[in-house]
N, CA, C and O atoms as a GROMACS GRO file, in nm:
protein
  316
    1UNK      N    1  17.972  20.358  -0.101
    1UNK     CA    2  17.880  20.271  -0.172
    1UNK      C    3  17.774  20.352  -0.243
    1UNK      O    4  17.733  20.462  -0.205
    2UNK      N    5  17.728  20.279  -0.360
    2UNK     CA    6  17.647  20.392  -0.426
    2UNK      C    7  17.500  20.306  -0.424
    2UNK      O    8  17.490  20.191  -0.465
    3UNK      N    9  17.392  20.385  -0.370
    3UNK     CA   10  17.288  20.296  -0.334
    3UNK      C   11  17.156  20.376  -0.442
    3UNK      O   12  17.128  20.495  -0.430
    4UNK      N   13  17.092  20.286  -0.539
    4UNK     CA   14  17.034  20.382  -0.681
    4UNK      C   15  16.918  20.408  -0.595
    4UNK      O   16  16.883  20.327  -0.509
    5UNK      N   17  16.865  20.506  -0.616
    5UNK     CA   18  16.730  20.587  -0.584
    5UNK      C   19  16.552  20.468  -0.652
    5UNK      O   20  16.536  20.390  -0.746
    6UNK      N   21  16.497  20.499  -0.585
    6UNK     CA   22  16.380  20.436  -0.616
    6UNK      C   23  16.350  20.435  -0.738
    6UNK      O   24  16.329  20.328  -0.795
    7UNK      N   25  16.342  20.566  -0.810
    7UNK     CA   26  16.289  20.577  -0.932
    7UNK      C   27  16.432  20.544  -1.026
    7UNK      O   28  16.408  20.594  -1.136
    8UNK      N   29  16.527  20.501  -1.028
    8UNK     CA   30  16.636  20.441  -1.086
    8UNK      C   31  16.619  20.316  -1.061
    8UNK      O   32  16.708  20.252  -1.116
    9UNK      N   33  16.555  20.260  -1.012
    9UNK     CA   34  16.528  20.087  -0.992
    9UNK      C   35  16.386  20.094  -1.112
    9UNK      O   36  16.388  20.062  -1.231
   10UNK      N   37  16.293  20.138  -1.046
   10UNK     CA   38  16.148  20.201  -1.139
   10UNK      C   39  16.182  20.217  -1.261
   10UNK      O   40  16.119  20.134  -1.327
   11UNK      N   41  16.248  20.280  -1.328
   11UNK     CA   42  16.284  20.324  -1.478
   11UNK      C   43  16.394  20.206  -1.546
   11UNK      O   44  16.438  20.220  -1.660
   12UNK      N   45  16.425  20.110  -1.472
   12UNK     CA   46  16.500  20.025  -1.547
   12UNK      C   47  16.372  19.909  -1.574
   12UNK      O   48  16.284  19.863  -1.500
   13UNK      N   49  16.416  19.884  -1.745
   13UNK     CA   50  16.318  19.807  -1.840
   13UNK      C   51  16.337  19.641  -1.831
   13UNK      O   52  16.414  19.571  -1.896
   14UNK      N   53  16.237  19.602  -1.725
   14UNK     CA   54  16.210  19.492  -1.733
   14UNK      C   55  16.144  19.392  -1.809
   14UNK      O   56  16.030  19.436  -1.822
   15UNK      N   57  16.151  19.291  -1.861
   15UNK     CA   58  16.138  19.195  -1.945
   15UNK      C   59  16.017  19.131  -1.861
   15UNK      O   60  16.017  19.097  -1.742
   16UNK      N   61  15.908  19.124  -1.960
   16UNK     CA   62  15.792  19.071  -1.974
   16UNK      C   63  15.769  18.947  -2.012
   16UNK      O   64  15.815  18.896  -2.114
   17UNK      N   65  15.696  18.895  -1.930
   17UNK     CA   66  15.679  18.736  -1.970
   17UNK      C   67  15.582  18.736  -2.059
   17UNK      O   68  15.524  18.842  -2.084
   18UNK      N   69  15.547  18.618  -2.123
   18UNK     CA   70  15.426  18.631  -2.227
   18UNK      C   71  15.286  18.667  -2.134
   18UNK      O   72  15.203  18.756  -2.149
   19UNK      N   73  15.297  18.568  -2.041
   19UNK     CA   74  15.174  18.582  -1.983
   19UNK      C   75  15.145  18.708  -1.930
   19UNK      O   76  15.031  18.756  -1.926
   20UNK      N   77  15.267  18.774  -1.881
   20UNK     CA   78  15.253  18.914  -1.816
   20UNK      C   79  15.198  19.007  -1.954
   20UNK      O   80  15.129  19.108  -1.946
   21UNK      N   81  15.236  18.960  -2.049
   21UNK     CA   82  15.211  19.058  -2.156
   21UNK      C   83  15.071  19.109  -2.194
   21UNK      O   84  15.016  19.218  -2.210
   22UNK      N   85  15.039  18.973  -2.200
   22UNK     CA   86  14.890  18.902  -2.219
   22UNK      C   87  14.769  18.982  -2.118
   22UNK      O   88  14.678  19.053  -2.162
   23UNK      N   89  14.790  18.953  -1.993
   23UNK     CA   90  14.727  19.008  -1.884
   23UNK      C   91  14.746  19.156  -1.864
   23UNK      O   92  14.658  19.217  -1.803
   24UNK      N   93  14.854  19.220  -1.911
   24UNK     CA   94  14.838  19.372  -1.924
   24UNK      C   95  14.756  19.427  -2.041
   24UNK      O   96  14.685  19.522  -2.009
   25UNK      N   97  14.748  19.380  -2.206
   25UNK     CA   98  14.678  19.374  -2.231
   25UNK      C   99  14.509  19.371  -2.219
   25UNK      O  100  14.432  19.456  -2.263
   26UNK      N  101  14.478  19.251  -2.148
   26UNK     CA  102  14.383  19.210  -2.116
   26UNK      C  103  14.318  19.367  -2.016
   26UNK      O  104  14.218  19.439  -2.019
   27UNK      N  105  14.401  19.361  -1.963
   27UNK     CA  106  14.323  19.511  -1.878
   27UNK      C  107  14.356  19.684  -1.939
   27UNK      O  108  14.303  19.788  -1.901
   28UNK      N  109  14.443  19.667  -2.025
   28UNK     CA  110  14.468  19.783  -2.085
   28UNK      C  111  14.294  19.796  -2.185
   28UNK      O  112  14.214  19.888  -2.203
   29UNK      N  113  14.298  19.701  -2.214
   29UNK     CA  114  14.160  19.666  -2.309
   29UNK      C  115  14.006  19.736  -2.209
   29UNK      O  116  13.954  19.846  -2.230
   30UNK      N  117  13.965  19.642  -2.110
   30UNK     CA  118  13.890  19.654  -1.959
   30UNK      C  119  13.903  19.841  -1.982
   30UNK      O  120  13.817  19.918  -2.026
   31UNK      N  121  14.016  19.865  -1.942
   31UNK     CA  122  14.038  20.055  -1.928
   31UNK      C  123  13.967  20.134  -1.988
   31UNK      O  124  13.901  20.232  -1.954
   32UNK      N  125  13.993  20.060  -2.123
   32UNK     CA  126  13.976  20.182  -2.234
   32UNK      C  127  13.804  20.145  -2.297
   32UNK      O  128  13.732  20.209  -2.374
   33UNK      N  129  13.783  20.012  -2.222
   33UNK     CA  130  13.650  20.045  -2.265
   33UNK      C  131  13.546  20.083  -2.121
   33UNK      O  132  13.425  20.084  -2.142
   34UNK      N  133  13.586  20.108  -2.010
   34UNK     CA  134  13.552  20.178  -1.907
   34UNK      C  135  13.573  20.367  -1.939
   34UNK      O  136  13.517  20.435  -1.854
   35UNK      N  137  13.613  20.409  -2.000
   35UNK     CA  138  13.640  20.555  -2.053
   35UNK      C  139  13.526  20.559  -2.045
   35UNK      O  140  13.459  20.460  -2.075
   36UNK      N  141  13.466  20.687  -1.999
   36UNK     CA  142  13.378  20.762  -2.060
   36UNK      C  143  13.249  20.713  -1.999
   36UNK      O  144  13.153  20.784  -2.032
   37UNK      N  145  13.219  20.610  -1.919
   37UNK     CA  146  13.127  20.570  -1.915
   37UNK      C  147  13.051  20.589  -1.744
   37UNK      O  148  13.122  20.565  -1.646
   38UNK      N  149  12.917  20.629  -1.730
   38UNK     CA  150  12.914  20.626  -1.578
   38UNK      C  151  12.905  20.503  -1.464
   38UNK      O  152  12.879  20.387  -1.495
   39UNK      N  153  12.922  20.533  -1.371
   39UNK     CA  154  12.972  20.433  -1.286
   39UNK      C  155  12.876  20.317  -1.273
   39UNK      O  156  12.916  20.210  -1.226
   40UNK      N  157  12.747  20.334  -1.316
   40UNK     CA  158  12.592  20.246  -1.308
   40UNK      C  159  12.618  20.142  -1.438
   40UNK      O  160  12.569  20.029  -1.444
   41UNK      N  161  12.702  20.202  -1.538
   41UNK     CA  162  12.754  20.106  -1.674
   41UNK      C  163  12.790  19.982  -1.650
   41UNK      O  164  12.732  19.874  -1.664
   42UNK      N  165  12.925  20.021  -1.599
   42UNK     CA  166  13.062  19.946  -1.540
   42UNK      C  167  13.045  19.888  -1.465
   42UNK      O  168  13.035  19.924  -1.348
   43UNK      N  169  13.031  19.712  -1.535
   43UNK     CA  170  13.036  19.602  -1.512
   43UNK      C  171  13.125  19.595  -1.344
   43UNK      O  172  13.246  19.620  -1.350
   44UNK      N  173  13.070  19.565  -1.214
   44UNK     CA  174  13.185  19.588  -1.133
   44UNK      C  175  13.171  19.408  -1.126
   44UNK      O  176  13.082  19.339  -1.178
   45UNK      N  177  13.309  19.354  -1.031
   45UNK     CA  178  13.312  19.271  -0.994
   45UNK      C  179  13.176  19.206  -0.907
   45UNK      O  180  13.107  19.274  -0.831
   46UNK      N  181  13.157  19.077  -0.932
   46UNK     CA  182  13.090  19.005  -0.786
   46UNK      C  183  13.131  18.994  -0.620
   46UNK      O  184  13.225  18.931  -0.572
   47UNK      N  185  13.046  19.063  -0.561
   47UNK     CA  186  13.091  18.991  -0.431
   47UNK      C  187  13.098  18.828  -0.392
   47UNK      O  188  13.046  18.731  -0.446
   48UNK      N  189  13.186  18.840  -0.276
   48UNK     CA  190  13.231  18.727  -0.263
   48UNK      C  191  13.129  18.603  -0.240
   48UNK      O  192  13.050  18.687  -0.284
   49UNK      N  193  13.053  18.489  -0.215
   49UNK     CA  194  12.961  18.448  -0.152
   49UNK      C  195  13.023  18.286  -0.141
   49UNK      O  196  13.061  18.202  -0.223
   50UNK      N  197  13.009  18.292   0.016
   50UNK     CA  198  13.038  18.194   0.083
   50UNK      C  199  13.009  18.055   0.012
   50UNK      O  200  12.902  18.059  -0.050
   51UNK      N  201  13.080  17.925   0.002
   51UNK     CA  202  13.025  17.785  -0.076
   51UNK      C  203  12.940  17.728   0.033
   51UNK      O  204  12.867  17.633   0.005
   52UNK      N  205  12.941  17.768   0.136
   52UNK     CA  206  12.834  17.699   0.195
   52UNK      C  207  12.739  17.798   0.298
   52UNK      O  208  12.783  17.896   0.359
   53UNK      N  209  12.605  17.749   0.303
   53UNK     CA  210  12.478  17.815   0.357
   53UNK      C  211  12.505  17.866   0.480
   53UNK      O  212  12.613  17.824   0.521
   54UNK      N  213  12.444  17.949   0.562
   54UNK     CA  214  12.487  17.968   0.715
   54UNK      C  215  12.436  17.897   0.786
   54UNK      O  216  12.484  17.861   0.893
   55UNK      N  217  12.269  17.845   0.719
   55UNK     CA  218  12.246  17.707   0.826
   55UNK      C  219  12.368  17.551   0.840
   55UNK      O  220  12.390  17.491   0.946
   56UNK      N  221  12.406  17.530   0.758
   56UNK     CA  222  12.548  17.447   0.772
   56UNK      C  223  12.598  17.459   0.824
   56UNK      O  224  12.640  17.376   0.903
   57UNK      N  225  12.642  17.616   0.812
   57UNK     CA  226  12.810  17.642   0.893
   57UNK      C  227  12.775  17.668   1.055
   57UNK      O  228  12.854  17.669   1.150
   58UNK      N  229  12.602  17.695   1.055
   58UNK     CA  230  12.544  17.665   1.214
   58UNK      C  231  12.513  17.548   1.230
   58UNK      O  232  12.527  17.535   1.352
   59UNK      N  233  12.469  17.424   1.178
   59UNK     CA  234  12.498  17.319   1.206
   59UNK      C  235  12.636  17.267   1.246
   59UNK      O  236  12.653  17.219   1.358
   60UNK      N  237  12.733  17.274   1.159
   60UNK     CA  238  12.846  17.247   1.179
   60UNK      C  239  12.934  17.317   1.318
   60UNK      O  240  13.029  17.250   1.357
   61UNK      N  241  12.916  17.402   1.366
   61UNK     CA  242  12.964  17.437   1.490
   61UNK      C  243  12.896  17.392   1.553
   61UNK      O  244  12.958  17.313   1.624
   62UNK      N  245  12.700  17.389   1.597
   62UNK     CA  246  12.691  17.316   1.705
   62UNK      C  247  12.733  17.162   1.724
   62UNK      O  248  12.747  17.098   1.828
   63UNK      N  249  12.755  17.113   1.554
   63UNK     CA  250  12.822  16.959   1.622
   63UNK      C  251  12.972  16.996   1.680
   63UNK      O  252  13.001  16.962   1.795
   64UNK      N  253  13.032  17.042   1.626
   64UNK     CA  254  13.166  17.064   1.682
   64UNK      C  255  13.190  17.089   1.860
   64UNK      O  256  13.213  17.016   1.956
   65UNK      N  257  13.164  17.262   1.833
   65UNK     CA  258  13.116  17.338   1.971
   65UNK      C  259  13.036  17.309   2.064
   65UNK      O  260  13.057  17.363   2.172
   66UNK      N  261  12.902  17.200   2.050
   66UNK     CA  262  12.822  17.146   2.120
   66UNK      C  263  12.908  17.033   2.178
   66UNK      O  264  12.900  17.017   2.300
   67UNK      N  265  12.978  16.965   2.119
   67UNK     CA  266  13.020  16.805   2.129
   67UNK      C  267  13.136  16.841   2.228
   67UNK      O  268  13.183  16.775   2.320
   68UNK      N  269  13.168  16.958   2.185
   68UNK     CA  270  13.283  17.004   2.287
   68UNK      C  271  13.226  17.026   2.436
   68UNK      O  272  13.267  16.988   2.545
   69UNK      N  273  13.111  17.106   2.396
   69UNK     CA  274  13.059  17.135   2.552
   69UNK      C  275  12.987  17.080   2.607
   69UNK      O  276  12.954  17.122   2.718
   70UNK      N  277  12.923  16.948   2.547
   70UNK     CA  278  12.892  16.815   2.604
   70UNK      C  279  12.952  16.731   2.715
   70UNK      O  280  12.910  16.680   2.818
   71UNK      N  281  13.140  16.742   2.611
   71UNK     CA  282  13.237  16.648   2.696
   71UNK      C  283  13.263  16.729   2.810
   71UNK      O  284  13.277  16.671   2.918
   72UNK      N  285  13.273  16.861   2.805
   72UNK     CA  286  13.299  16.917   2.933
   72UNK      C  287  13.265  16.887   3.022
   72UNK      O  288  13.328  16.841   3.117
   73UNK      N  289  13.104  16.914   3.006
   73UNK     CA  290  13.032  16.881   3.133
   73UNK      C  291  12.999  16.743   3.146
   73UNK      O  292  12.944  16.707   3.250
   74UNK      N  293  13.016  16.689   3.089
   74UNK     CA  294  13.003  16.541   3.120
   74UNK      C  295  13.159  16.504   3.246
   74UNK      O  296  13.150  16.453   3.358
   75UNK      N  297  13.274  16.545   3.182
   75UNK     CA  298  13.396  16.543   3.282
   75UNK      C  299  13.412  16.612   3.394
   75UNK      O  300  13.494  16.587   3.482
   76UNK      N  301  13.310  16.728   3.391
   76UNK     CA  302  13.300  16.833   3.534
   76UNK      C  303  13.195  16.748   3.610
   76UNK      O  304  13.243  16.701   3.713
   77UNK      N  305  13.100  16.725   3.595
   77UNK     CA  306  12.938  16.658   3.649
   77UNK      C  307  12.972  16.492   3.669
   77UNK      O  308  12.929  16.432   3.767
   78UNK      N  309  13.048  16.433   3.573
   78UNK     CA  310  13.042  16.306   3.595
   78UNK      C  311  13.123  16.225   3.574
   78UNK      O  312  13.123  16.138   3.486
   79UNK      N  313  13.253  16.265   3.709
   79UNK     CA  314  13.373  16.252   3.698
   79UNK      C  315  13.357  16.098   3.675
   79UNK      O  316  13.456  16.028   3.656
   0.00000   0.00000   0.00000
């Protein structure tokens, strides 16, 4: 059996979708205007930031997590 090598899979010319076309573009563009420039320039991405506040998401567990450990002891204490 003849089994092709990595870079014989790699070097065969695959067909591009438009959109793929589009989006390589789109960053071939991004590249070439990142050249040359120092790293304090270059626009970096945003970090991520949560949709909701941490007082929420601490509200929201003590209703959860509280309500949970309410029923507990309510079923341990007062059978």
């Amino acid at each position: 059996m003849f089994w092709p090598s990595i870079g014989h899979i790699a070097s065969q010319n695959i067909a591009q979708t438009p959109e793929q076309r589009k989006r390589n573009q789109k960053f071939a563009k991004e590249q070439t205007a990142k050249r040359g420039k120092p790293a304090s320039e270059i626009k970096k991405k945003q970090e991520f930031k949560s949709p909701i506040s941490p007082v929420a998401l601490a509200l929201l567990g003590f209703v959860v997590f509280g309500g949970l450990l309410f029923e507990l002891l309510s079923r341990i204490f007062f059978r």
